[in-house]
C-alpha positions as CSV (number, residue, x, y, z in Angstrom):
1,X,0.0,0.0,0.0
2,X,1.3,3.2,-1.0
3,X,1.6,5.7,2.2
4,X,-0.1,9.3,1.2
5,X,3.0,11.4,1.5
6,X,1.2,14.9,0.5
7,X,-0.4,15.1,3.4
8,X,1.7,14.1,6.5
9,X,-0.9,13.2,8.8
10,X,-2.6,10.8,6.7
11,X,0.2,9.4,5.9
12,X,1.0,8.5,9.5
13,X,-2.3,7.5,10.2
14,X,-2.0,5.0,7.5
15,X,1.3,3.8,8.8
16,X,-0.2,3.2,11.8
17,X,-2.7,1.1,10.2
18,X,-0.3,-0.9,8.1
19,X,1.9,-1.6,11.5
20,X,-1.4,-2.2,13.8
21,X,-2.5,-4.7,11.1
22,X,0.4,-6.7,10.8
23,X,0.7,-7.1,15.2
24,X,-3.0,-8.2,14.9
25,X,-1.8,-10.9,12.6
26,X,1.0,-11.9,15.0
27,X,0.1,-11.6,18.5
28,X,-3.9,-10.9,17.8
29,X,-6.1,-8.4,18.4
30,X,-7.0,-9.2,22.2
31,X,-3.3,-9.0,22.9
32,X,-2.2,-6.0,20.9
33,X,-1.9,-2.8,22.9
34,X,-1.7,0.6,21.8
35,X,1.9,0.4,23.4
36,X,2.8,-2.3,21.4
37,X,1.9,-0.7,18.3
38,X,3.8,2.5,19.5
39,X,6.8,0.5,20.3
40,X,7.0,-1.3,16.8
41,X,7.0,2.6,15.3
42,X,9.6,3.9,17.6
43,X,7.7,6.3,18.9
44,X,5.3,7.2,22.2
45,X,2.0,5.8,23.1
46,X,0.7,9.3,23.3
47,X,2.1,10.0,19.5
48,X,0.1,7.1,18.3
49,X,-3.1,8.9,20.3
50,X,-2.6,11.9,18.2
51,X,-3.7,10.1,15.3
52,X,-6.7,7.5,16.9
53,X,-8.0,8.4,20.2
54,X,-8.4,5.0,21.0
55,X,-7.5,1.1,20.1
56,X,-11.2,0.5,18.8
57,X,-10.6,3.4,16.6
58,X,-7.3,1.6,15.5
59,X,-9.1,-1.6,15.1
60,X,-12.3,0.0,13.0
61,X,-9.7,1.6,11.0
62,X,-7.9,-1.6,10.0
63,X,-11.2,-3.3,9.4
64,X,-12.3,-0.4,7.2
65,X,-9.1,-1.4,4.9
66,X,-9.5,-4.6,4.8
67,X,-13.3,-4.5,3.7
68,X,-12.5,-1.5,1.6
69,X,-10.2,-3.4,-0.4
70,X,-12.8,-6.2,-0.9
71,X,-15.3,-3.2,-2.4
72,X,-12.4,-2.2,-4.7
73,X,-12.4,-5.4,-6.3
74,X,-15.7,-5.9,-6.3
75,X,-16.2,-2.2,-8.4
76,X,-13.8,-3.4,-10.4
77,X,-16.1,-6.1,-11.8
78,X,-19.4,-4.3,-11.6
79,X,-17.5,-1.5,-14.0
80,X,-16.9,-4.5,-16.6
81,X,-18.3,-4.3,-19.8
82,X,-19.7,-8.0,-19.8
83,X,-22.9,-9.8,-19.5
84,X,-24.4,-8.7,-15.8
85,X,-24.8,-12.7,-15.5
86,X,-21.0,-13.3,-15.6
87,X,-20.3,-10.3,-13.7
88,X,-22.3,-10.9,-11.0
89,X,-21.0,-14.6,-10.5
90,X,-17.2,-12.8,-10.7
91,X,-18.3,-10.5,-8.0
92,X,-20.2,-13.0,-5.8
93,X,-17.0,-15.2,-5.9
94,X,-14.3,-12.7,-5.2
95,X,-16.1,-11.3,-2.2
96,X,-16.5,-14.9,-1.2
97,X,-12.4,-15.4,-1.7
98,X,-11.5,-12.3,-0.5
99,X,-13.2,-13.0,3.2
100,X,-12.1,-16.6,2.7
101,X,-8.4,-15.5,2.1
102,X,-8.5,-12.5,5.3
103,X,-10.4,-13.7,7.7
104,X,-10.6,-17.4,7.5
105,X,-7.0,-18.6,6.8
106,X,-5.9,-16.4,9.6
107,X,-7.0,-17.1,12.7
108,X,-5.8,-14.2,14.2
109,X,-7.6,-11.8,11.6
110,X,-10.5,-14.2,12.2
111,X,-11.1,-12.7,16.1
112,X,-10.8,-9.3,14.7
113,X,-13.5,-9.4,12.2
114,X,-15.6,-11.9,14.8
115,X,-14.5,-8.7,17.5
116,X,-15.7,-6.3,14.4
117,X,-19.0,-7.6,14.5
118,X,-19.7,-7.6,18.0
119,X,-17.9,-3.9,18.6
120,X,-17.8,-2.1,15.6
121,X,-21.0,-3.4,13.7
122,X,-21.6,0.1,11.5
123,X,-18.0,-0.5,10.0
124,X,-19.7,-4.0,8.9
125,X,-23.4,-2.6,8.0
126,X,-21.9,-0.1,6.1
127,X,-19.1,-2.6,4.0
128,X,-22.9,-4.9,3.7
129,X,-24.5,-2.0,2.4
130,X,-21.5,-1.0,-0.5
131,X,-21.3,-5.1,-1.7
132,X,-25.3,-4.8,-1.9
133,X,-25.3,-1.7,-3.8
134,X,-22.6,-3.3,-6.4
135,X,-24.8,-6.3,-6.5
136,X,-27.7,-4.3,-7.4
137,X,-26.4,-2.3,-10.3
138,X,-25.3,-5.5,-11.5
139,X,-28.4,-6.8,-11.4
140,X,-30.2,-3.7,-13.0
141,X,-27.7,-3.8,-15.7
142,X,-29.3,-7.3,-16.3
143,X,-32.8,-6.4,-16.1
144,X,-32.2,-3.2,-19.0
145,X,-30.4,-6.1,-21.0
146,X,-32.9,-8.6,-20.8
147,X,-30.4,-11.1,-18.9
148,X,-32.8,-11.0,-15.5
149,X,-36.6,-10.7,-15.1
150,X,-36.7,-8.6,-11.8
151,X,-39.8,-6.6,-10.3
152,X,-37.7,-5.0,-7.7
153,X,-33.6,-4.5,-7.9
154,X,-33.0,-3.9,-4.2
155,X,-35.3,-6.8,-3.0
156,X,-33.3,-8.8,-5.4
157,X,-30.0,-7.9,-4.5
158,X,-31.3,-8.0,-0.6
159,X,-32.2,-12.0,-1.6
160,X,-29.1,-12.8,-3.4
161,X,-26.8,-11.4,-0.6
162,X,-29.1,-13.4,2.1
163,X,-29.1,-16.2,-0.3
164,X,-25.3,-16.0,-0.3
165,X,-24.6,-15.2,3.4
166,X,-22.4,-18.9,4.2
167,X,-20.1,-17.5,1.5
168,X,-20.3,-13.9,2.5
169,X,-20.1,-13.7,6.0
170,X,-16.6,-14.6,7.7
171,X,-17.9,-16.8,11.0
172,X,-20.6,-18.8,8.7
173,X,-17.5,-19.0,5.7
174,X,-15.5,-21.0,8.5
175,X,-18.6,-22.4,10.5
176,X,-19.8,-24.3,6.5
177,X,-15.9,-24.4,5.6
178,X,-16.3,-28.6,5.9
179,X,-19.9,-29.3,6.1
180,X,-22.1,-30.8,3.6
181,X,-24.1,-28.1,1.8
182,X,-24.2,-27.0,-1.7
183,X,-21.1,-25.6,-3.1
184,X,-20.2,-22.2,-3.9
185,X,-20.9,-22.7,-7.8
186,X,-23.9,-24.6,-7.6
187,X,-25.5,-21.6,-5.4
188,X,-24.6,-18.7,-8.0
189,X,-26.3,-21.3,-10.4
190,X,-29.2,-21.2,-8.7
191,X,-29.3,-17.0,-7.8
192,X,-28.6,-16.9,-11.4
193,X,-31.4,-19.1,-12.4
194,X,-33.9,-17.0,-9.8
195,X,-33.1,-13.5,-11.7
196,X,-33.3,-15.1,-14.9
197,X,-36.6,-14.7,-17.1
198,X,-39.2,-17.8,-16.7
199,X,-39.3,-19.9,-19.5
200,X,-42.2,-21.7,-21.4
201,X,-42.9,-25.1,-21.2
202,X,-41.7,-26.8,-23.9
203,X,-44.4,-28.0,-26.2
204,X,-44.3,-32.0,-27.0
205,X,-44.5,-32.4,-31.0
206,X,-47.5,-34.6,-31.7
207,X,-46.4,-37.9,-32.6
């Protein structure tokens, strides 16, 4: 990540961020102080409270960079210039990776999201809201195109997130990680085949 040198202050409070991230991922969050995170910047406790005025403030911070780079990618794929079916499968499965990758493989990063949830919940409504919105101009991109048959966009983006919440959402991603259940694929199939206009019946030839 590239520190914003032009304005001093945000730079530091970025380095902070970069150096509180990485002692969450080695000692954890729990264990992590404010000292500590001084310490490893060679500087005082009270510089670092300059810049956050507490270690929640820290911690929301580092959440909000972690979720914000999962919103990054998933613009990147709403902006694509490609069939809103395919896109929307591409964004569905990176989110799903992304949290996979962050907060599943690392236990550590794990209690801070699980810690996120229970102490900083707007950080995590608001990250909800920004992946539903991306969804949802997806989705009316497929509705102008003929792609999806949809009466309402948000009530259909609001089902395909809930529909996709054991992919989505970073305790249930672990929780499902090894139990039966469909897989990942076969549940995009099956948003996909939801949004998608109904079909006549097939007539039989007469024989």
């Amino acid at each position: 990540m590239t520190l914003t040198t032009d304005h001093p202050e945000l730079a530091m409070r970025e380095r902070v961020l970069l150096v509180a991230e990485r002692l969450f991922r080695q000692l954890g969050y729990q264990k992590t102080t404010v000292a500590d995170i001084a310490k490893a910047m060679r500087m005082s406790p009270a510089n670092v409270y300059r810049f956050f005025d507490s270690k929640k403030a820290i911690h929301e911070g580092v959440a909000c960079r972690l979720m914000g780079e999962v919103e990054v990618a998933a613009q990147a794929i709403t902006a694509r210039p490609e069939p809103a079916s395919q896109r929307l499968r591409d964004l569905i499965t990176t989110v799903h990776r992304m949290n996979a990758e962050r907060y599943v493989g690392d236990a550590k990063l794990h209690e801070m999201v699980a810690i996120a949830m229970e102490e900083s919940w707007d950080v995590c409504v608001s990250h909800i809201e920004r992946i539903t919105a991306m969804i949802a101009e997806v989705i009316a991109d497929g509705k102008k195109a003929g792609e999806f048959a949809v009466a309402d966009v948000a009530l259909a983006s609001s089902c395909t997130c809930t529909a996709m919440i054991n992919f989505f959402h970073p305790q249930l991603i672990a929780h499902a990680d090894d139990k039966p259940g469909p897989t990942l694929d076969q549940m995009v199939d099956f948003v996909l085949a939801a949004l998608a206009p109904c079909r006549p019946p097939v007539e039989c030839c007469p024989g």
